[in-house]
PyMOL Python script that loads the backbone (N, CA, C, O; Angstrom):
from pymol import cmd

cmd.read_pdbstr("""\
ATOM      1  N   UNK A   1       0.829  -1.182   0.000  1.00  0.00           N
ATOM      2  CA  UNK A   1       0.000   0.000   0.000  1.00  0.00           C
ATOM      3  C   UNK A   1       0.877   1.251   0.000  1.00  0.00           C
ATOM      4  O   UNK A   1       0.635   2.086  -0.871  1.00  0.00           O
ATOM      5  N   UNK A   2       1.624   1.428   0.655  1.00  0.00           N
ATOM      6  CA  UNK A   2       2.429   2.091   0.757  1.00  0.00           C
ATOM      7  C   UNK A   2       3.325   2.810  -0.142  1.00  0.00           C
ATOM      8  O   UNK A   2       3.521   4.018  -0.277  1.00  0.00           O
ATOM      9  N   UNK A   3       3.973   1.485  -0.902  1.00  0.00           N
ATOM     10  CA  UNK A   3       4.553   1.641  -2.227  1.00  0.00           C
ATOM     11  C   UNK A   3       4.031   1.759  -3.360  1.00  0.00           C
ATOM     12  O   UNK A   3       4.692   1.634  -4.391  1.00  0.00           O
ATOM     13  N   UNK A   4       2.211   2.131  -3.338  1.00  0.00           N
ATOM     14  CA  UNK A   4       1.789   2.660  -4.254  1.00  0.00           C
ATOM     15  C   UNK A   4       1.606   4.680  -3.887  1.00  0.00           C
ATOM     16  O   UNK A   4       1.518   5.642  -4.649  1.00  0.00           O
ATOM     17  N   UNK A   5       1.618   4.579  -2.680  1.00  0.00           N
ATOM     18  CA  UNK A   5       2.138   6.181  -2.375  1.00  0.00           C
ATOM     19  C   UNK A   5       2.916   6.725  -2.844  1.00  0.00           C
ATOM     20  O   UNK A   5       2.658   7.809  -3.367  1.00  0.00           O
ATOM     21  N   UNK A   6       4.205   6.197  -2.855  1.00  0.00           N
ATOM     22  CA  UNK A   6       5.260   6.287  -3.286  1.00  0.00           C
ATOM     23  C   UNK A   6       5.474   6.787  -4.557  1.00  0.00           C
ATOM     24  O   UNK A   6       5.973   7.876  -4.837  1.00  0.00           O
ATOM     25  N   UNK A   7       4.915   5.605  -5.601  1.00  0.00           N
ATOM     26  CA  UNK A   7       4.459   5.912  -6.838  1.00  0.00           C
ATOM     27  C   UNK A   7       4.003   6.841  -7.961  1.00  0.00           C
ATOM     28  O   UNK A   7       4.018   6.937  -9.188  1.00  0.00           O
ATOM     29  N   UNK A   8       3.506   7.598  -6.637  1.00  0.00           N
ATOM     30  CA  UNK A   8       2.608   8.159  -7.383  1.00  0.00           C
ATOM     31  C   UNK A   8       3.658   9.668  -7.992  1.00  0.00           C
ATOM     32  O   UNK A   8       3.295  10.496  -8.828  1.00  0.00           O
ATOM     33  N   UNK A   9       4.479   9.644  -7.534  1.00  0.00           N
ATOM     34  CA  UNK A   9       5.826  10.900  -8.218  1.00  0.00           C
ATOM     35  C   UNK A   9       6.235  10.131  -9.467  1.00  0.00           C
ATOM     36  O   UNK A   9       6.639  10.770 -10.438  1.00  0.00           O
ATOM     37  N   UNK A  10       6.169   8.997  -9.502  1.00  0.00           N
ATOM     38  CA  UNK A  10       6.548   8.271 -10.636  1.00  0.00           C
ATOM     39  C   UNK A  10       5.863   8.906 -11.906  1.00  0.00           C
ATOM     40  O   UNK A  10       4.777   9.480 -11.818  1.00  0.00           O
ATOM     41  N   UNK A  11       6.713   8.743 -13.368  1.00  0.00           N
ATOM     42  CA  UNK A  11       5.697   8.720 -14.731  1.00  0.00           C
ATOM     43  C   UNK A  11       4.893   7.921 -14.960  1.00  0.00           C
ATOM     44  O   UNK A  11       5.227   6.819 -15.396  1.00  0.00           O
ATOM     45  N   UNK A  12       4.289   8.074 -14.853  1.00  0.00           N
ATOM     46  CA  UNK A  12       3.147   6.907 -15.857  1.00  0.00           C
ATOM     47  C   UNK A  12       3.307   5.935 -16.356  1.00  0.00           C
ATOM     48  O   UNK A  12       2.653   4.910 -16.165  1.00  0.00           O
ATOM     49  N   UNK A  13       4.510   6.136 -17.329  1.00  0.00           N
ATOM     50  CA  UNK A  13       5.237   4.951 -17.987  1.00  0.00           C
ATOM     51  C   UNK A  13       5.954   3.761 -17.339  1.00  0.00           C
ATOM     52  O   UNK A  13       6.087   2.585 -17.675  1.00  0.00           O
ATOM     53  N   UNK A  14       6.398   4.540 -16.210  1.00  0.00           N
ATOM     54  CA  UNK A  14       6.842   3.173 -15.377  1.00  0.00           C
ATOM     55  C   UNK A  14       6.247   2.194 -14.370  1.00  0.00           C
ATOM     56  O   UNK A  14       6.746   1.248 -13.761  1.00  0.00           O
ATOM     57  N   UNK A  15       4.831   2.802 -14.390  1.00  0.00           N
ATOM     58  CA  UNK A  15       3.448   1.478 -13.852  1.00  0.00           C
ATOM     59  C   UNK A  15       3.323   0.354 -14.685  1.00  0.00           C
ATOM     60  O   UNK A  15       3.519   0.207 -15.892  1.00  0.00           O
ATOM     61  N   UNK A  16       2.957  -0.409 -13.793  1.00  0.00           N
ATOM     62  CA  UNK A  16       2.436  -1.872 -14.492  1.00  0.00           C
ATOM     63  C   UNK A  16       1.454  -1.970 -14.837  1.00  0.00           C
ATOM     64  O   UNK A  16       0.876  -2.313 -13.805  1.00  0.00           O
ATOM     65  N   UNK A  17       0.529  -1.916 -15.799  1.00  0.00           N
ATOM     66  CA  UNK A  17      -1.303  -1.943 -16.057  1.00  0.00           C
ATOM     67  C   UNK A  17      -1.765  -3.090 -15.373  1.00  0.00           C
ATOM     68  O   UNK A  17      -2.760  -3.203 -14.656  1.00  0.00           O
ATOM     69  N   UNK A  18      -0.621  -4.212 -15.795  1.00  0.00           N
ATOM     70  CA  UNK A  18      -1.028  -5.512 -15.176  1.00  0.00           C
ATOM     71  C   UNK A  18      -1.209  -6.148 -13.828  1.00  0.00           C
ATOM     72  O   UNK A  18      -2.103  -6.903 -13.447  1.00  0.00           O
ATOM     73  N   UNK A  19       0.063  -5.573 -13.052  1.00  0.00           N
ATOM     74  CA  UNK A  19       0.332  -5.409 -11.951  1.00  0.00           C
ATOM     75  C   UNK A  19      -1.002  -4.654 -10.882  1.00  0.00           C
ATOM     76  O   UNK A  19      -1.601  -5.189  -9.949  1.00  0.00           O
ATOM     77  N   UNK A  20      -1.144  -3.361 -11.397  1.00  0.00           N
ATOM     78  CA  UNK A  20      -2.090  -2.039 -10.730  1.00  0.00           C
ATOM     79  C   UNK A  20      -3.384  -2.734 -10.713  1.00  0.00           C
ATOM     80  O   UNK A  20      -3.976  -2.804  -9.635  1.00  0.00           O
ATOM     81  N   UNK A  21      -4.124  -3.482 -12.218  1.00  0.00           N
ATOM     82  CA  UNK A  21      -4.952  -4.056 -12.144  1.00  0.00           C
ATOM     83  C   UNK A  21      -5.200  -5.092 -11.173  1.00  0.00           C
ATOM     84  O   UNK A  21      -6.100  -5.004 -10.338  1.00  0.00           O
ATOM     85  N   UNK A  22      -4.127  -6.431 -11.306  1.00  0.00           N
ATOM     86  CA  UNK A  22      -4.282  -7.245 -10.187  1.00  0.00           C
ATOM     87  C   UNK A  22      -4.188  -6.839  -8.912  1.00  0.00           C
ATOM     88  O   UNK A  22      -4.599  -7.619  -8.053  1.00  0.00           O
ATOM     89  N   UNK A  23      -3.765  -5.850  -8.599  1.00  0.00           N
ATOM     90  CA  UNK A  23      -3.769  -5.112  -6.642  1.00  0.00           C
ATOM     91  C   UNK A  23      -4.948  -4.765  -6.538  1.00  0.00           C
ATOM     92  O   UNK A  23      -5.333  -4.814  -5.370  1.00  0.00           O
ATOM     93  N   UNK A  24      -6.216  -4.203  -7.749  1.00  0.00           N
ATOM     94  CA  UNK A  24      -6.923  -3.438  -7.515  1.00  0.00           C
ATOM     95  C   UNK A  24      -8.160  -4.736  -7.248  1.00  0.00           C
ATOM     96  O   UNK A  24      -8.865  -4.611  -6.247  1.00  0.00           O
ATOM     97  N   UNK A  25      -8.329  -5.653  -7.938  1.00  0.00           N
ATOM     98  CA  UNK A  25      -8.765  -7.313  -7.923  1.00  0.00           C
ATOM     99  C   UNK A  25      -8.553  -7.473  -6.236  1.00  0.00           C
ATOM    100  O   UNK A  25      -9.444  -7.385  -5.391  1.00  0.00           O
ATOM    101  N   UNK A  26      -7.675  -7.630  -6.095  1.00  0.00           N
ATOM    102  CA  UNK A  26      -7.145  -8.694  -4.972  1.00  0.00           C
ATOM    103  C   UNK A  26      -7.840  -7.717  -3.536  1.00  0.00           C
ATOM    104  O   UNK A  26      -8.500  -8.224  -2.629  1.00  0.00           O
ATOM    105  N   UNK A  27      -7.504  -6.336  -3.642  1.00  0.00           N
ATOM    106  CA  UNK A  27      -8.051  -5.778  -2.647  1.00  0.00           C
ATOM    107  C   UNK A  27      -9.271  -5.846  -2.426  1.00  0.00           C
ATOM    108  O   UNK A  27      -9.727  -6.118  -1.315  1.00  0.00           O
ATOM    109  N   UNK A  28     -10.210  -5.524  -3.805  1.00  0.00           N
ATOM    110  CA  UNK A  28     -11.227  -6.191  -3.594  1.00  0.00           C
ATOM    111  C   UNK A  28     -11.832  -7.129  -3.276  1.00  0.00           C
ATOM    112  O   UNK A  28     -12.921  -7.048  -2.708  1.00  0.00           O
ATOM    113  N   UNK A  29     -11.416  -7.921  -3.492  1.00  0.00           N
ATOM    114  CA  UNK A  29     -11.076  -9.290  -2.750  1.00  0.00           C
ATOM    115  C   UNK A  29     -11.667  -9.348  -1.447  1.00  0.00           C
ATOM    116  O   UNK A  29     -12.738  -9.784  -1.024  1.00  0.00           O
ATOM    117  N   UNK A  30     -10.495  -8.687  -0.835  1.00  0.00           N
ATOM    118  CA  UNK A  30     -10.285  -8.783   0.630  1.00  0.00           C
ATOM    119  C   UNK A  30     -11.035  -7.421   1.305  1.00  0.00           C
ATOM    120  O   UNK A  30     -10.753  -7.235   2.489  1.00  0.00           O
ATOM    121  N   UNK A  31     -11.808  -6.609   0.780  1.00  0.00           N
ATOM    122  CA  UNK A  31     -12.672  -5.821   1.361  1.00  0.00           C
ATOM    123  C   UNK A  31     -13.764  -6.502   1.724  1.00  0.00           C
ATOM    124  O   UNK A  31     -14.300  -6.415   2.829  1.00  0.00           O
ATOM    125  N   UNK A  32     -14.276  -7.495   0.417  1.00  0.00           N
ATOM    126  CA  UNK A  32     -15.261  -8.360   0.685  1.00  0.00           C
ATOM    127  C   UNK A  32     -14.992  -8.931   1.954  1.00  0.00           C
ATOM    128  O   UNK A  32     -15.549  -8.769   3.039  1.00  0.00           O
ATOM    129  N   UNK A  33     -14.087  -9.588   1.629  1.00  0.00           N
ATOM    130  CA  UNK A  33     -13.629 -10.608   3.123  1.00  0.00           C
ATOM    131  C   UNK A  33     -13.971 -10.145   4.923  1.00  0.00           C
ATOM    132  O   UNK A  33     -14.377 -10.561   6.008  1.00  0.00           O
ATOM    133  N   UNK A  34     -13.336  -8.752   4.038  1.00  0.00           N
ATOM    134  CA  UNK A  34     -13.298  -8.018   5.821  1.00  0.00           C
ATOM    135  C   UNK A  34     -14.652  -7.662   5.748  1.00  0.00           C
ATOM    136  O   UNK A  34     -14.694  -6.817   6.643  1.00  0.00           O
ATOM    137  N   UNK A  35     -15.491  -7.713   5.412  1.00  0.00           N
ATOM    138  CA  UNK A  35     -16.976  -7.565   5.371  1.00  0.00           C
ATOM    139  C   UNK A  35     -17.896  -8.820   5.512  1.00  0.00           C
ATOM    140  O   UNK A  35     -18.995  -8.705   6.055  1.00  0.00           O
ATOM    141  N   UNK A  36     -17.610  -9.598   5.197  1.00  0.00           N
ATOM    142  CA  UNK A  36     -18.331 -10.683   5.445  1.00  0.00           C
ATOM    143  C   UNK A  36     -18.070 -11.471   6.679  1.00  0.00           C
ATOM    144  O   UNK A  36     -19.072 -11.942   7.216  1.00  0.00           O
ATOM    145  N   UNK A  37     -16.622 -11.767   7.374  1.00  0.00           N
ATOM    146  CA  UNK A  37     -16.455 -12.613   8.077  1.00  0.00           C
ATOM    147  C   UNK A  37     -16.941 -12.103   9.328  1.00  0.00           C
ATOM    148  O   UNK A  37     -17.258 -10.924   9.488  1.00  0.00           O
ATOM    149  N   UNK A  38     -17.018 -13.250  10.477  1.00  0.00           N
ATOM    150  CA  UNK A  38     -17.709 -12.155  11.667  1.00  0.00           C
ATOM    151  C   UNK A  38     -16.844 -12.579  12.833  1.00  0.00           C
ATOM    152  O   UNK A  38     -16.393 -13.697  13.086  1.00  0.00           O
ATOM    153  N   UNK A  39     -16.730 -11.590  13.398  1.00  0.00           N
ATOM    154  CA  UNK A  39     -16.889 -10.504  13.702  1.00  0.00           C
ATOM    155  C   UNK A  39     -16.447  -9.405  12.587  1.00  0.00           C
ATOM    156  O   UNK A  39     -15.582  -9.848  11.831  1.00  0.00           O
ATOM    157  N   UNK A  40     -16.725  -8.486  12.403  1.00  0.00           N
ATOM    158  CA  UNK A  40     -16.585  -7.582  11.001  1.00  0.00           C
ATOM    159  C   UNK A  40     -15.129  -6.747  11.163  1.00  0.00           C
ATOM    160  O   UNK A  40     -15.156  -5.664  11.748  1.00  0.00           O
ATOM    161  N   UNK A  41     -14.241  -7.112  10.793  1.00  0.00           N
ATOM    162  CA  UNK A  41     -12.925  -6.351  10.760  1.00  0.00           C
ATOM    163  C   UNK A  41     -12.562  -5.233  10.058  1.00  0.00           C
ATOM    164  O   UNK A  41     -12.490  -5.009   8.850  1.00  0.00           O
ATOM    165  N   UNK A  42     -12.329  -4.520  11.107  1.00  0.00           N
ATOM    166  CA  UNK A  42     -12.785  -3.107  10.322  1.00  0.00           C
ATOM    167  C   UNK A  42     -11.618  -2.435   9.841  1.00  0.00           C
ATOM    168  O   UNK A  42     -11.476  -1.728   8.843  1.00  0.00           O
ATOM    169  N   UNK A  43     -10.432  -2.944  11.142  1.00  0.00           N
ATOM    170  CA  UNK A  43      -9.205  -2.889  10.505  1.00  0.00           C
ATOM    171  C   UNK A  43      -8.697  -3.079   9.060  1.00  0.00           C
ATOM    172  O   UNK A  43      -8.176  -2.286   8.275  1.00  0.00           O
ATOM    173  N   UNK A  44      -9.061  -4.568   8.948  1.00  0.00           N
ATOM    174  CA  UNK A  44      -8.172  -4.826   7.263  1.00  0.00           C
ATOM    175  C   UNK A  44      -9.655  -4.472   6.382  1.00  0.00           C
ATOM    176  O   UNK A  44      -9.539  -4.527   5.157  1.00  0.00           O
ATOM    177  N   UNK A  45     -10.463  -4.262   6.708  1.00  0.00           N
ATOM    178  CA  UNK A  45     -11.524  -3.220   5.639  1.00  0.00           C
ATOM    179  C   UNK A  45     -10.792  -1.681   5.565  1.00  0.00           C
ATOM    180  O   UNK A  45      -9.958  -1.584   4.665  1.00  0.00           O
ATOM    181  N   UNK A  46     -10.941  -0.825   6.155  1.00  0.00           N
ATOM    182  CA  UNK A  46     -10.229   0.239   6.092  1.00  0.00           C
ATOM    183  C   UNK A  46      -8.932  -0.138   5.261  1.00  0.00           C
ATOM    184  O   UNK A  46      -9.024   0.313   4.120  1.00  0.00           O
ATOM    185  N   UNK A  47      -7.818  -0.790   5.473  1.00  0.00           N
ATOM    186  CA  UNK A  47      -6.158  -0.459   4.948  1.00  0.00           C
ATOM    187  C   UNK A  47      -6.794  -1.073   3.664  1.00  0.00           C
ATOM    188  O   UNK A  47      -6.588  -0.367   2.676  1.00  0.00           O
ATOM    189  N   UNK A  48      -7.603  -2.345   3.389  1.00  0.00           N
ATOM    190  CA  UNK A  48      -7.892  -2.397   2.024  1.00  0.00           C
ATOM    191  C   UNK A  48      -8.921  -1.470   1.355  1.00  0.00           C
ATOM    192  O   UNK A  48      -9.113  -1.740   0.170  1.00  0.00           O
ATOM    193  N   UNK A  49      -9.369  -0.814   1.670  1.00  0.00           N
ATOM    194  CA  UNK A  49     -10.319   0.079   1.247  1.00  0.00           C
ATOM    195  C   UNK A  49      -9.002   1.698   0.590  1.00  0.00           C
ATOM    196  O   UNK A  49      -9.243   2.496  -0.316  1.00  0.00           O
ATOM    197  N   UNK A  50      -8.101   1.652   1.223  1.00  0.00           N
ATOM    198  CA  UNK A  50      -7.350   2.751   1.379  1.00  0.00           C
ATOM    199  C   UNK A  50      -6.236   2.332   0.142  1.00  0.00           C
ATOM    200  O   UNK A  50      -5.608   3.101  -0.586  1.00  0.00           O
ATOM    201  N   UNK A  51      -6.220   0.826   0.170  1.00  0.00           N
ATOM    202  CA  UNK A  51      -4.850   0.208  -0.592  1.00  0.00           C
ATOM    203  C   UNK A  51      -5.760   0.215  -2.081  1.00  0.00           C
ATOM    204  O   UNK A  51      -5.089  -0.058  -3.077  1.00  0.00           O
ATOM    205  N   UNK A  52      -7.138   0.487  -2.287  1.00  0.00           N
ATOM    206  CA  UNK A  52      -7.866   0.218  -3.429  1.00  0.00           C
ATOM    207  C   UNK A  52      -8.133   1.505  -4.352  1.00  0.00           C
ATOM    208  O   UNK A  52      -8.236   1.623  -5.573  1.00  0.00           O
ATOM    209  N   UNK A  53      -8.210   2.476  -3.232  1.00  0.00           N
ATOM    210  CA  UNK A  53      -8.174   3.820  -4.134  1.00  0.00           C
ATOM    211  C   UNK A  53      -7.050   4.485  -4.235  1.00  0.00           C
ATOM    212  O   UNK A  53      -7.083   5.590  -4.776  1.00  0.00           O
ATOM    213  N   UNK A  54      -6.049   4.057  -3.833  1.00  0.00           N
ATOM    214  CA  UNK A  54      -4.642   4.389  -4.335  1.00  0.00           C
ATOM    215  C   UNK A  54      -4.414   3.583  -5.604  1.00  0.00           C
ATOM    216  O   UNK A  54      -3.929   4.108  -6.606  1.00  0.00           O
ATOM    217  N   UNK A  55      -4.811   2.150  -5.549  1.00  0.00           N
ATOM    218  CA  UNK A  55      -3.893   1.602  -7.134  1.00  0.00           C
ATOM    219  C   UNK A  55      -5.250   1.588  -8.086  1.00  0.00           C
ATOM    220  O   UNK A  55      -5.162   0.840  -9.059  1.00  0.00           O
ATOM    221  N   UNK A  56      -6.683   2.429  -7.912  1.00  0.00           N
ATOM    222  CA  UNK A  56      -7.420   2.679  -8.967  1.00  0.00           C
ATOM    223  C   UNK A  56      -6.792   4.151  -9.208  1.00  0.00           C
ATOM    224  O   UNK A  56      -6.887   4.301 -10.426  1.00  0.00           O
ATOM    225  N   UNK A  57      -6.332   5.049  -8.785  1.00  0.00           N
ATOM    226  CA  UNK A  57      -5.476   6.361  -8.902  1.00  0.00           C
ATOM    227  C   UNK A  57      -4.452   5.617  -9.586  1.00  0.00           C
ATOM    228  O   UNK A  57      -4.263   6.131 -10.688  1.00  0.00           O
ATOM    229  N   UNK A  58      -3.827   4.773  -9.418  1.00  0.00           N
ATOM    230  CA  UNK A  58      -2.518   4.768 -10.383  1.00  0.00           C
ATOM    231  C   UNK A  58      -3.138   4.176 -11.508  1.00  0.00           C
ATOM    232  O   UNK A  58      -2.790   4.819 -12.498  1.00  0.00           O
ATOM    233  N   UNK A  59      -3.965   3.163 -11.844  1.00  0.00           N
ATOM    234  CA  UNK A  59      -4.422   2.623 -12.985  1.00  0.00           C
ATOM    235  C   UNK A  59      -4.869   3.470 -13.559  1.00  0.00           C
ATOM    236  O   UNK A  59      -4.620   3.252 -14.745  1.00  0.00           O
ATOM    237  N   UNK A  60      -5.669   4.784 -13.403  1.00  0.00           N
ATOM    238  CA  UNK A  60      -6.217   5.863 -14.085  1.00  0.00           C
ATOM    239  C   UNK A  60      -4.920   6.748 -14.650  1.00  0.00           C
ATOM    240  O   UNK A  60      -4.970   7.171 -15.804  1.00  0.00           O
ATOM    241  N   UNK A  61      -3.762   7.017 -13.816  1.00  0.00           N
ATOM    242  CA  UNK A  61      -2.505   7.281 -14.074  1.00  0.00           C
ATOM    243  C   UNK A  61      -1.676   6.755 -15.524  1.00  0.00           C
ATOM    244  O   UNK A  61      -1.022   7.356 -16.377  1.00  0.00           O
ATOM    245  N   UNK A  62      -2.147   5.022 -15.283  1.00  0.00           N
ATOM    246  CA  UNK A  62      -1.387   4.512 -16.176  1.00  0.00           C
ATOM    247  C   UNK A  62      -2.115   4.507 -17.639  1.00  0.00           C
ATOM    248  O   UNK A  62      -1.616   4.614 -18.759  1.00  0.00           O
ATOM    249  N   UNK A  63      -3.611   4.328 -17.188  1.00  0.00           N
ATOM    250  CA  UNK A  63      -4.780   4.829 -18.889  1.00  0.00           C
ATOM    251  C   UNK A  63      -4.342   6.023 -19.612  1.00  0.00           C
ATOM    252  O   UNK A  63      -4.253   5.976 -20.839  1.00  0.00           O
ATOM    253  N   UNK A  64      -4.049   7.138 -18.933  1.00  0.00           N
ATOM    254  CA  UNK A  64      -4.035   8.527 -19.078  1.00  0.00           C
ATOM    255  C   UNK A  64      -2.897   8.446 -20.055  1.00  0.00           C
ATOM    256  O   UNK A  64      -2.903   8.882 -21.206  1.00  0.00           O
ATOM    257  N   UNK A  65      -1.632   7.645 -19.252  1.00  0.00           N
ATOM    258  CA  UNK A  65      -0.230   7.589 -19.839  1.00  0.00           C
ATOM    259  C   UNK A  65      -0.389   7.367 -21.063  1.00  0.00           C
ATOM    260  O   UNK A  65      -0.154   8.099 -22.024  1.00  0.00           O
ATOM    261  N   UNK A  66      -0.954   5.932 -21.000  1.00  0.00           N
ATOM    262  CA  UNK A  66      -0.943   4.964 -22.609  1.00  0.00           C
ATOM    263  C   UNK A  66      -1.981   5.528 -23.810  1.00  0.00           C
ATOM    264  O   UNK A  66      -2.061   4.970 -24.904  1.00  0.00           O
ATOM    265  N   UNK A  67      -2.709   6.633 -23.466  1.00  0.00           N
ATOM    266  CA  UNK A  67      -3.315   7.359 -24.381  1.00  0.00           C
ATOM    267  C   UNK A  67      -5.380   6.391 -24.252  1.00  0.00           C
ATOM    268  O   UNK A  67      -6.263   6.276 -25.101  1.00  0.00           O
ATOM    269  N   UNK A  68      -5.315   6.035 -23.091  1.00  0.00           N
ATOM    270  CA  UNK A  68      -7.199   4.878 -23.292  1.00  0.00           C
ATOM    271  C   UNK A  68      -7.883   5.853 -22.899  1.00  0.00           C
ATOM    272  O   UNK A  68      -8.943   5.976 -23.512  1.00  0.00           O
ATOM    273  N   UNK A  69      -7.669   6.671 -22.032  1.00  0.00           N
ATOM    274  CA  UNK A  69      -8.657   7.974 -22.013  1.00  0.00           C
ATOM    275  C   UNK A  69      -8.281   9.329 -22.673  1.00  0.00           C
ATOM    276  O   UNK A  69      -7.185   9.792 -22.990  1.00  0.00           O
ATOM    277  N   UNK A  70      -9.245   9.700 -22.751  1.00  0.00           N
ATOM    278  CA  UNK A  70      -8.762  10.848 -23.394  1.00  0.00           C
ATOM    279  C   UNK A  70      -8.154  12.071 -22.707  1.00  0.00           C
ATOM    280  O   UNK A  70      -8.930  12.370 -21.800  1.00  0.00           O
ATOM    281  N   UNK A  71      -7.189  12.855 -22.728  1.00  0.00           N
ATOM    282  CA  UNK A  71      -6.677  14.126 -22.465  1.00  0.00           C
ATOM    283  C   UNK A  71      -7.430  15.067 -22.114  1.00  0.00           C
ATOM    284  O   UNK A  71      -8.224  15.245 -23.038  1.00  0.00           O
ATOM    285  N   UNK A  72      -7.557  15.532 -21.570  1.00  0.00           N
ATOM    286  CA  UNK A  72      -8.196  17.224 -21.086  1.00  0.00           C
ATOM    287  C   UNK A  72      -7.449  18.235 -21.797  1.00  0.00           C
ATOM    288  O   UNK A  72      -6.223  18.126 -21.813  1.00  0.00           O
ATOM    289  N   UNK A  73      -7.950  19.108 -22.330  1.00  0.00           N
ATOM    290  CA  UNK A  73      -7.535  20.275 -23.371  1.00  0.00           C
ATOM    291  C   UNK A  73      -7.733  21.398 -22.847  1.00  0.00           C
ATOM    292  O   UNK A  73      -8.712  21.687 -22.158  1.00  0.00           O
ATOM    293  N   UNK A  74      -6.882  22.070 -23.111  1.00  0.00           N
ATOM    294  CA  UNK A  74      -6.498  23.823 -22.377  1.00  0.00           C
ATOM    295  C   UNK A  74      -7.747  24.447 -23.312  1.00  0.00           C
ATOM    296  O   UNK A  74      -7.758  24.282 -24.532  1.00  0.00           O
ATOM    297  N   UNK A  75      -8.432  24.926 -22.845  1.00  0.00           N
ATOM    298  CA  UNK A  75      -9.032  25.994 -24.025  1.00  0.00           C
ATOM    299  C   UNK A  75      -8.777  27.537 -23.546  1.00  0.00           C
ATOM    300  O   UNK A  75      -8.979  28.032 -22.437  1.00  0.00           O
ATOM    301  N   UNK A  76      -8.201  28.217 -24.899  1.00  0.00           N
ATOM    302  CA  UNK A  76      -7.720  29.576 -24.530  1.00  0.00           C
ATOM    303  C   UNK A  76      -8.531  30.307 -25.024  1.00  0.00           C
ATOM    304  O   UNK A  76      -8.419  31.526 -24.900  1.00  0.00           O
TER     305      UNK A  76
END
""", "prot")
cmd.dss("prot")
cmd.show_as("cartoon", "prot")
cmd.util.cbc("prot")
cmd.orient("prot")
């Protein structure tokens, strides 16, 4: 989680699509998890909840990079 903080000074170019995608999977994952099991853990809900909108921020990072969304334009 952490080391997607990190990241985020990084270019674009040097994310993994593949990588960002599977963290963003897996956390989900485990939000479910921390939601379903009982007693309800709120702990690893929160850090995965936190670890999920950091590597959907970098996957949007890395779309932006590779040209899948489109650019925002200056209008003068």
């Amino acid at each position: 989680m952490w080391q997607g903080v990190a990241d985020m000074k990084k270019p674009p170019e040097m994310l993994s699509g593949n990588m960002t995608g599977v963290l963003c999977v897996y956390s989900a994952l485990f939000m479910r998890f921390a939601w379903m099991v009982r007693p309800r853990n709120y702990m690893l809900l929160g850090s995965h909840a936190l670890n999920e909108s950091v590597q959907l921020y970098q996957l949007l990072r890395w779309d932006k990079g590779k040209g899948y969304l489109p650019q925002k334009e200056d209008k003068i």
